[in-house]
N, C-alpha and C positions, 0 to 999 in steps of 0.2 A: 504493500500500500504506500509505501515511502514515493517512492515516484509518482503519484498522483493524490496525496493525502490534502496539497492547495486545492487543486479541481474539485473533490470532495465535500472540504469545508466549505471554497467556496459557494456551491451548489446548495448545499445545509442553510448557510448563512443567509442565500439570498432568494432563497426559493419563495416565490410568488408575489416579490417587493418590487415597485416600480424604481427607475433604476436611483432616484437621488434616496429614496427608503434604505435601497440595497447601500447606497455610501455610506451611510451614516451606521448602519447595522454593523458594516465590514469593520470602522474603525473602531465600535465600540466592542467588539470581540475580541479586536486586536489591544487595544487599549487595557483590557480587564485580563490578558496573558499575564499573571505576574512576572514582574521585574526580578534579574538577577544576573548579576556577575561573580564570575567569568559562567559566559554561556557560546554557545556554540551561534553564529551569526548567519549559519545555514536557516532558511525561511523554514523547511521542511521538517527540522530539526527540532525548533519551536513547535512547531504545531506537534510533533510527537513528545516531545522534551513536559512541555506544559508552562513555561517558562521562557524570558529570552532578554539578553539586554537591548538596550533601546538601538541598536544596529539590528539583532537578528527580527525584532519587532518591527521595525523600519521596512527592513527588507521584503518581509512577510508583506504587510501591508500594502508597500508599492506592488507585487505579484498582484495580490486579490485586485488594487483598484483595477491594475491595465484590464486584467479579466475583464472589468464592466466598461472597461471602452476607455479608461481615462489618460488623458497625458500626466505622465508621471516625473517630476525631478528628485534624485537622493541632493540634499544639503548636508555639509557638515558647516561646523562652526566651532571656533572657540569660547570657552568663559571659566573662570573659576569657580570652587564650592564655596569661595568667602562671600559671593555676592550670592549666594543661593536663597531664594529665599523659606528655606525650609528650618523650624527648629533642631536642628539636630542634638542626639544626645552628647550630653557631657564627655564623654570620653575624643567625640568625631569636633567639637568645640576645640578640645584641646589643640587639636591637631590644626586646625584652622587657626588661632591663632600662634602658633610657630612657626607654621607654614604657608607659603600660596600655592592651594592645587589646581593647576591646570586640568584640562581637560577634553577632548574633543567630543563633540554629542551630534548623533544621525535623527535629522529628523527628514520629511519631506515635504515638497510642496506639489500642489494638483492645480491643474487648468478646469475652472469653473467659470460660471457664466462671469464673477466677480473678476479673471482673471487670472494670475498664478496667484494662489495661496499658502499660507503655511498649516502642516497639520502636525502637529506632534503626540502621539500614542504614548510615552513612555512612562504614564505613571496609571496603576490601574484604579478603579474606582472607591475601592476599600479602602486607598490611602487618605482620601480628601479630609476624613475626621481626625488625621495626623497634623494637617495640616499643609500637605503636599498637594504643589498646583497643579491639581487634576482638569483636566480637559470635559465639561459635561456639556451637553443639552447642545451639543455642536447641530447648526441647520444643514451641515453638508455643503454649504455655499461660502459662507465668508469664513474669511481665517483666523486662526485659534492662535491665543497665547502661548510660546514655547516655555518647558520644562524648565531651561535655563534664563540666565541673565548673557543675551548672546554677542560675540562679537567676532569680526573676519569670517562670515558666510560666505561661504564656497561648493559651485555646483559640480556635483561631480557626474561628470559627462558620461563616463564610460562605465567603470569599476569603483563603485563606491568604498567599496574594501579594501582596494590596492592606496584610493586616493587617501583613505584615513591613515593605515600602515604608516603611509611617507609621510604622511604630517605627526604623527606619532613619533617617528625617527628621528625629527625633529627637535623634537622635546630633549631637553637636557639628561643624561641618565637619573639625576637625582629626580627631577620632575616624572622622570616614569616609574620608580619606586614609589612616591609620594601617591601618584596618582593610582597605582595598584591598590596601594596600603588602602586609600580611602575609598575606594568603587567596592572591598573588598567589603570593608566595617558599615558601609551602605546597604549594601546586600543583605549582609547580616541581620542589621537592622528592620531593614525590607519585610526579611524571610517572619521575623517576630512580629510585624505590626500585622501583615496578614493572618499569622494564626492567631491573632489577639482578633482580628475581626470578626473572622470566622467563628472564633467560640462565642463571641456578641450577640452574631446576626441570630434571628429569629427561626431562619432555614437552614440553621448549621445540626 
């Protein structure tokens, strides 16, 4: 099923939605994939995994839209976690202020009747009572607030993967231990706020 598991979902997903229903459906599926790193950035992989960081989610994403006809652009971007606006715990604080962590984050943007847009999937819905800016009640037409605090957007024409790699390479070696260390305690973090949710919700 691995070689056809997008066709699949997407088919699940979109079945009997007219097509900007189906847009909005796509993303909030993709959206609600919990967050984690390190995860494999194969789109396929995620949708078996159950899981994905915001590349393999990305990636995933852009797949299902072209499905429904859309023009599709990967964006990356740089920005810090100092500017993040999320509370993070005491421990990932620490870190933040002794350090600047860089960062490169995949989001994409779509050709809507508005235009190109920005859409960002990367944080799933159970996060928003954390205080993580969750993406909701998106119309599938205008564009949505990104995850980060963004700067130096950049479209990646061909290979979205190759293009982050090199700008990854980039980064100073200490900046890529830094930035492990914290996508790492983010995760972590991640992985605890969802099963905090989860034993919440009413349908758990």
């Amino acid at each position: 099923m691995g070689s056809d598991i997008i066709r699949v979902k997407y088919d699940e997903w979109t079945s009997g939605l007219h097509p900007l229903a189906a847009r909005i459906d796509l993303f909030e599926h993709v959206r609600d994939i919990p967050y984690r790193f390190p995860a494999s950035r194969d789109p396929r992989e995620v949708l078996m995994n159950g899981f994905g960081s915001c590349s393999g989610k990305h990636y995933l994403l852009g797949e299902m839209f072209r499905l429904l006809g859309l023009k599709v652009r990967h964006m990356i971007c740089t920005h810090r976690f100092n500017e993040a606006p999320i509370g993070f715990p005491d421990d990932m604080q620490a870190m933040l202020r002794k350090n600047e962590i860089v960062d490169l984050h995949d989001y994409l943007q779509i050709e809507t009747e508005e235009g190109w847009i920005d859409v960002d999937a990367t944080w799933q819905r159970s996060l928003r009572e954390f205080g993580f800016p969750v993406n909701e009640d998106w119309d599938g037409v205008h564009t949505m607030s990104l995850s980060v605090v963004a700067e130096d957007h950049e479209v990646a024409q061909d290979d979205p993967e190759r293009l982050k790699d090199e700008l990854l390479s980039k980064l100073t070696p200490r900046q890529r231990m830094l930035r492990k260390e914290f996508l790492t305690a983010l995760s972590n973090w991640v992985a605890e706020l969802t099963a905090e949710a989860g034993r919440e919700s009413p349908l758990a």
